[in-house]
C-alpha positions as CSV (number, residue, x, y, z in Angstrom):
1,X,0.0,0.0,0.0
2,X,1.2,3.5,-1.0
3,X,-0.1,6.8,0.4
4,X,0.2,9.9,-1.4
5,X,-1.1,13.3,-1.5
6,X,-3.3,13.2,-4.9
7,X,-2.7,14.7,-7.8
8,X,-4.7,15.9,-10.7
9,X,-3.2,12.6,-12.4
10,X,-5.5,10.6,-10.3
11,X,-8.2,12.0,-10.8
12,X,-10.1,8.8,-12.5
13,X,-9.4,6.8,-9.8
14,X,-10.4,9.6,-7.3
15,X,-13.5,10.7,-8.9
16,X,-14.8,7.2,-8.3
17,X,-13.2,7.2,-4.8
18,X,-15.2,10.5,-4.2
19,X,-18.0,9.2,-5.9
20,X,-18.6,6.5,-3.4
21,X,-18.1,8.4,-0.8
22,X,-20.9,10.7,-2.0
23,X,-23.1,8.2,-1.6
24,X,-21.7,6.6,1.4
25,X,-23.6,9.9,3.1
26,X,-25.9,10.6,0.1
27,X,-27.7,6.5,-0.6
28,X,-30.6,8.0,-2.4
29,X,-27.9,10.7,-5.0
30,X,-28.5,10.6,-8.2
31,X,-25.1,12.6,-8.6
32,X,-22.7,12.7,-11.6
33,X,-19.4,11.6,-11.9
34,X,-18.4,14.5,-14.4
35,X,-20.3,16.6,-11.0
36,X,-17.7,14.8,-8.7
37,X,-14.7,15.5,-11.3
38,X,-15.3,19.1,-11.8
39,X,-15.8,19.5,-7.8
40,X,-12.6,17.6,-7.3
41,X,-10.7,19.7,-9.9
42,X,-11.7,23.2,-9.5
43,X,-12.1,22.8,-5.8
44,X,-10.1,20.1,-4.1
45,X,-7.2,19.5,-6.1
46,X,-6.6,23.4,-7.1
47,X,-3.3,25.0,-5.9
48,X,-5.5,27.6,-3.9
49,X,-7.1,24.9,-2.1
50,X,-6.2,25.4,1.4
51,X,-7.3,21.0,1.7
52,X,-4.7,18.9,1.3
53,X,-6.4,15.6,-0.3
54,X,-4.0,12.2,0.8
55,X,-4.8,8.8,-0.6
56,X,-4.3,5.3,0.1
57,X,-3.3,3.1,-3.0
58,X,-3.2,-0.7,-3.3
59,X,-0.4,-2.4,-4.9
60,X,-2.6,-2.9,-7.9
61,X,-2.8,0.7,-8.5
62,X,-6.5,0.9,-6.8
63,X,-7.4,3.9,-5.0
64,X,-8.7,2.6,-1.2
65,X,-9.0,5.4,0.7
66,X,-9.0,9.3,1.5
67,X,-8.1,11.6,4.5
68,X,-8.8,15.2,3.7
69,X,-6.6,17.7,5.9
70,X,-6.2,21.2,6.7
71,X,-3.1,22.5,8.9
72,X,-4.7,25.3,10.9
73,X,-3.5,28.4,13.8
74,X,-5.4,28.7,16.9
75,X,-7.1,31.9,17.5
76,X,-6.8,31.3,21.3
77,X,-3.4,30.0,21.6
78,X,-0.4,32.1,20.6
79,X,2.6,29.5,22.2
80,X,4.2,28.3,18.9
81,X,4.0,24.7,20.8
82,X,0.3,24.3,20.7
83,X,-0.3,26.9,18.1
84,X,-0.7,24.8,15.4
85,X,-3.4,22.2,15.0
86,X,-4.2,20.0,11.7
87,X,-7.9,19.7,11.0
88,X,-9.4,16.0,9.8
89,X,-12.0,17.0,7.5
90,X,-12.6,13.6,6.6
91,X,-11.2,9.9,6.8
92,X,-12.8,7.5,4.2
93,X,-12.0,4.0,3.2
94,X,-13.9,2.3,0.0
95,X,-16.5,-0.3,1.3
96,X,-14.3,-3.1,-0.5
97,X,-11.0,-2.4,1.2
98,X,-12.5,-2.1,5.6
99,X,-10.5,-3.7,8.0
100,X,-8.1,-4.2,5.5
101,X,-5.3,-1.2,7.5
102,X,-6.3,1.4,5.1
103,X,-7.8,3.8,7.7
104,X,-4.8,2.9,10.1
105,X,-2.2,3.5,7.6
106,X,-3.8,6.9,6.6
107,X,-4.2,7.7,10.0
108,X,-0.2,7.2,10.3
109,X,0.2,9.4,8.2
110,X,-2.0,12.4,9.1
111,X,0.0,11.9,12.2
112,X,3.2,12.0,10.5
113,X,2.3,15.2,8.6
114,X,0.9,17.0,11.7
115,X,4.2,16.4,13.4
116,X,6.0,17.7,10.6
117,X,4.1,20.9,10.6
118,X,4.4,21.1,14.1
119,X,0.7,20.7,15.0
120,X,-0.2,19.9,19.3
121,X,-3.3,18.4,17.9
122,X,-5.8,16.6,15.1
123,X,-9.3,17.1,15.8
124,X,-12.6,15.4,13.5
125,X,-15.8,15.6,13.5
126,X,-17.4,11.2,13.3
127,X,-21.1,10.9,13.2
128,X,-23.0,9.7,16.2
129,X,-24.3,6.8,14.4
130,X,-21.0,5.6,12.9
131,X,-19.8,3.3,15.9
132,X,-17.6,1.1,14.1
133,X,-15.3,4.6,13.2
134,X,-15.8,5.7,16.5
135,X,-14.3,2.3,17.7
136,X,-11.6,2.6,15.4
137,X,-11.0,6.3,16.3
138,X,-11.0,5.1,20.1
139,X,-8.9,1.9,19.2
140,X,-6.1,4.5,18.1
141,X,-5.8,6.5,20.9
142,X,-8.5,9.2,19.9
143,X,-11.1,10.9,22.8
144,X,-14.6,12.3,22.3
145,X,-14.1,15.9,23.2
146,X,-16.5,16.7,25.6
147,X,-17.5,20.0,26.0
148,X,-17.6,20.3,22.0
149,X,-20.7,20.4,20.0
150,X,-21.0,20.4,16.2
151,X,-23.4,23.3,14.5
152,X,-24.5,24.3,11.1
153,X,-25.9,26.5,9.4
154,X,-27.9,24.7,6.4
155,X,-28.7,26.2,2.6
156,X,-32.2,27.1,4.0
157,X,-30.8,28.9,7.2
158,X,-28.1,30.1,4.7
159,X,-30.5,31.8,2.5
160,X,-32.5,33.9,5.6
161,X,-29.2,35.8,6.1
C-alpha cells in the first residue's frame, strides 16, 4: 500500500473514490461523476485549495481510501508549541478495502504530517451513528471531546441571512 497526497493525475481513480463516498452519506444521489470531477478539480485539487487531499493506494494501482486535511493556527493560543493544530476533514475507506489497515495507515500518516508541521493536535468531526469509526478512532488513541458540539448553518438557514 502507498499513500500519497493526490494529484490531478489521479483523478479517474479519485473521482470514483469520491464518488462513493458521495453516496456513502448521500444512498438515495443521483449525482454525476463529471459533477464529482469538476468538484474535485476546481475545488479540491486546485493550488489555492487550502485542503490537502492524501490517498491510500493498493499495490494494484487501486485507490482505497482518502483523508482530507487542513493545517490550521489557533485563535486562542499564541505558544508556537500548541499553536498549530491539523484539521481532519474527513477519513474515508472504500466499502471493498475495511478492515483491510487502510484507515490505520492513513491515519499514520495524518499523524506524521501533523508532526511535521508542528501541530499539538488533530481534531474530526465522526457521526453519532458511525460506531464502528468511532471504535476505530478510540482503538487508536482518539477521545470524544467533551464539552464540544457540532453546528450548522444549512442552505435554507443560509438563504434567511
Amino acid at each position: 500500500m502507498r499513500i500519497m497526497t493526490a494529484t490531478q493525475a489521479e483523478q479517474a481513480a479519485l473521482v470514483e473514490l469520491l464518488h462513493e463516498l458521495h453516496l456513502h452519506y448521500n444512498p438515495t444521489s443521483t449525482v454525476e461523476r463529471s459533477l464529482v470531477a469538476g468538484h474535485l478539480t476546481r475545488h479540491l485539487l486546485a493550488a489555492t485549495s487550502p485542503t490537502k487531499l492524501v490517498v491510500a493506494w493498493s499495490d494494484e494501482g487501486a485507490a482505497t481510501g482518502l483523508a482530507a486535511v487542513v493545517m490550521l493556527h489557533s485563535l486562542v493560543e499564541p505558544d508556537p508549541r500548541v499553536s498549530a493544530q491539523c484539521l481532519l476533514k474527513e477519513l474515508f475507506v472504500s466499502r471493498a478495502w475495511r478492515s483491510r489497515g487502510v484507515g490505520r495507515a492513513l491515519m499514520e500518516w495524518v499523524v506524521d504530517d501533523a508532526r511535521a508541521h508542528g501541530c499539538s493536535r488533530i481534531d474530526w468531526n465522526v457521526k453519532a451513528s458511525n460506531a464502528r469509526g468511532i471504535g476505530f478512532y478510540e482503538r487508536l488513541g482518539g477521545r470524544l471531546v467533551e464539552d464540544r458540539v457540532s453546528y450548522r448553518l444549512a442552505p435554507a438557514a443560509l438563504a434567511t441571512r
